[in-house]
Backbone bond lengths (Angstrom), bond angles and torsions (degrees), N, CA, C in turn:
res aa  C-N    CA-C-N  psi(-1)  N-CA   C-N-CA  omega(-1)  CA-C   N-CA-C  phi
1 X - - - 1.440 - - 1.534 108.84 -
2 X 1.719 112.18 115.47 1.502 96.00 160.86 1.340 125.56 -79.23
3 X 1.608 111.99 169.12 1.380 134.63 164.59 1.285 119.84 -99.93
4 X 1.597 98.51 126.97 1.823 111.18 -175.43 1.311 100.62 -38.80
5 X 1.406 139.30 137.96 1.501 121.06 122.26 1.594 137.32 -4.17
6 X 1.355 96.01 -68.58 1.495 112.28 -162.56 1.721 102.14 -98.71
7 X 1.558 108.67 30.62 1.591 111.20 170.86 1.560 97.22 -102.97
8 X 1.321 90.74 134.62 1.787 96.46 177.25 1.725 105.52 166.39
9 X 1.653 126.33 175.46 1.390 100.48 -158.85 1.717 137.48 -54.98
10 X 0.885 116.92 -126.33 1.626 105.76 -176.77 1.593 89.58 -131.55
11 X 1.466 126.92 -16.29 1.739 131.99 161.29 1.379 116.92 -63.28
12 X 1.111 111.29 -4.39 1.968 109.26 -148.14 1.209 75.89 -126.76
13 X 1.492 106.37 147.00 1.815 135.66 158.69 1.517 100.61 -125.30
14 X 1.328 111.27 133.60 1.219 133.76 -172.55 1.784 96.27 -93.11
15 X 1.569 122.18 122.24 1.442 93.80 -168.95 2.180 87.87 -138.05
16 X 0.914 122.71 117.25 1.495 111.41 -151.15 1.571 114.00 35.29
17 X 1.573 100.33 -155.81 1.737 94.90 174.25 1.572 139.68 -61.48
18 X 1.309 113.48 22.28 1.425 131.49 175.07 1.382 118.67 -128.59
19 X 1.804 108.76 134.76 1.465 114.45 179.04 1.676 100.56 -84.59
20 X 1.202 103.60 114.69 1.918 119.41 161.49 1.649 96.95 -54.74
21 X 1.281 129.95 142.16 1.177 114.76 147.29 1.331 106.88 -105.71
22 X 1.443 144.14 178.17 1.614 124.43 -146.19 1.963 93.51 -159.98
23 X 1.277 110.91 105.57 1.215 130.95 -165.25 1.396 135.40 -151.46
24 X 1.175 144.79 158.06 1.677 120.95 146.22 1.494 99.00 -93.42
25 X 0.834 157.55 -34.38 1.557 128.50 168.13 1.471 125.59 -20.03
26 X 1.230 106.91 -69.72 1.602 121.95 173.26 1.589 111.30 -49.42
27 X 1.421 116.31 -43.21 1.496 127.95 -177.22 1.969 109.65 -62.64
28 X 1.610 88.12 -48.18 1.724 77.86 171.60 1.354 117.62 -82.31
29 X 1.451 135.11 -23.49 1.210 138.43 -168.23 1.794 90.24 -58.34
30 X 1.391 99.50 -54.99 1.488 102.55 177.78 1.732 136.74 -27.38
31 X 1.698 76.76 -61.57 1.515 93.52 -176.47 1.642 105.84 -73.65
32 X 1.205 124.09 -2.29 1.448 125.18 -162.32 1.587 93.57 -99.00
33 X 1.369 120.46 -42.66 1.297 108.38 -177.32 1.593 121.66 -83.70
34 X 1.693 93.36 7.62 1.503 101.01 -166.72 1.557 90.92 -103.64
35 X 1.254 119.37 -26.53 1.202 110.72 154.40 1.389 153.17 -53.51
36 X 1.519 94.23 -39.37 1.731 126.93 -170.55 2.212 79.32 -69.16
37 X 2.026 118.09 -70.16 1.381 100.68 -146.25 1.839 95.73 -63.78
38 X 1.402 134.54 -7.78 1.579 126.31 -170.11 1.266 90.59 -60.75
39 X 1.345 118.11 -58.92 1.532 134.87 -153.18 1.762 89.55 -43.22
40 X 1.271 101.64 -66.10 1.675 103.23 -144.97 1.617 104.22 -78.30
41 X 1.212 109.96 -17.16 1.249 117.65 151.89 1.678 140.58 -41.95
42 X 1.654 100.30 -43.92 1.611 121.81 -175.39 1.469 80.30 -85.34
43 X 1.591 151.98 -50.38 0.889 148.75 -157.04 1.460 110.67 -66.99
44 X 1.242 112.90 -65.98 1.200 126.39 166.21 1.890 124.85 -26.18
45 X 1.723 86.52 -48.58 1.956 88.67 171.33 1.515 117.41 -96.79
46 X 1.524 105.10 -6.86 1.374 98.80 170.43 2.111 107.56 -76.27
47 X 1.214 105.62 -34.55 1.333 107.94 -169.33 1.663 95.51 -97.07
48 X 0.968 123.79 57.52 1.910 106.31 169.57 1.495 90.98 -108.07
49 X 1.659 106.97 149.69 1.013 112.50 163.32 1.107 132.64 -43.46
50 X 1.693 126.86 178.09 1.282 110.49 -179.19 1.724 92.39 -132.80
C-alpha cells in the first residue's frame, strides 16, 4: 500500500519537496532575523570607511 505524499500533520503544508510548517511563530522568527541582518546592514554602511 502506498502513502500519499501530501499525508502528514494537519500543521504542515506539503509545498513541492518540502514540508511548510504553517504558523506565526515561524513568521516572526522570520521577520526577527530579517530584522537583526537590515540592522547590521544600515550599520555596516553607516560605518564604512572612508
Amino acid at each position: 500500500m502506498t502513502v500519499p505524499l501530501d499525508e502528514g500533520e494537519s500543521r504542515r503544508r506539503r509545498i513541492g519537496p518540502f514540508w511548510i510548517e504553517e504558523g506565526l511563530g515561524l513568521v516572526a522568527v522570520g521577520l526577527l532575523i530579517l530584522a537583526v541582518f537590515t540592522a547590521v546592514f544600515i550599520l555596516a554602511v553607516a560605518f564604512r570607511p572612508t
